[in-house]
C-alpha positions in Angstrom: 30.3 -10.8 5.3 27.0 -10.0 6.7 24.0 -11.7 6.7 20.8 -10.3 6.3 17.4 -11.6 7.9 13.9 -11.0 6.8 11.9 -9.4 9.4 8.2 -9.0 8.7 7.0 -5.6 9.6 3.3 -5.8 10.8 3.3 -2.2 10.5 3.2 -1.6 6.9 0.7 -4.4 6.6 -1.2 -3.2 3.6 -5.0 -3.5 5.1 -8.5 -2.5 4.1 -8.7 0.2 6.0 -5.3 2.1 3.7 -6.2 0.2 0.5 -9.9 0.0 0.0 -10.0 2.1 -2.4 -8.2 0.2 -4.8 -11.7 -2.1 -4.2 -14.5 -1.8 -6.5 -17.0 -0.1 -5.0 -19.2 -3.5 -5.6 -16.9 -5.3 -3.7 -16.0 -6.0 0.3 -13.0 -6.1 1.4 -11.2 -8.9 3.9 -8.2 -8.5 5.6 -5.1 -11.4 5.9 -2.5 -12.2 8.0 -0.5 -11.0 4.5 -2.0 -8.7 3.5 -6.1 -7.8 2.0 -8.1 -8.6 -0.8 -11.0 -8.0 -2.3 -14.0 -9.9 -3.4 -17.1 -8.8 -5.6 -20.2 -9.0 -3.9 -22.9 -11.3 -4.7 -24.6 -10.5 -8.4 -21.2 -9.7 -9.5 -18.1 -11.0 -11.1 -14.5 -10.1 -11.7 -11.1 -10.0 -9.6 -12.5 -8.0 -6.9 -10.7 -4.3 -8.3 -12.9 -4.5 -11.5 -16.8 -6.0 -10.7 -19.1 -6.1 -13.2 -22.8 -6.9 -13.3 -23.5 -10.9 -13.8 -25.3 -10.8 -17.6 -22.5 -8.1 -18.8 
């Protein structure tokens, strides 16, 4: 029987710089050791894909 062991592969690290797009474009984006996420600039809210004014 064999066992199998997770490897982490650092490169297919999804990052920024491969993925931003998915951002909103009234967001920044930030890169982690797993991984990148993004975060709605100031003035806006949401989860980062989808900002929306503050006030809407």
């Amino acid at each position: 029987m064999e066992s199998s062991i997770f490897t982490y592969n650092g490169a297919n690290k999804e990052t920024c710089e491969h993925n931003h797009r998915q951002c909103s474009r009234h967001a920044f984006c930030t890169d982690y050791a797993t991984g990148f996420c993004c975060h709605c600039q100031s003035r806006f809210y949401g989860n980062g894909k989808h900002c929306l004014p503050e006030g809407d």
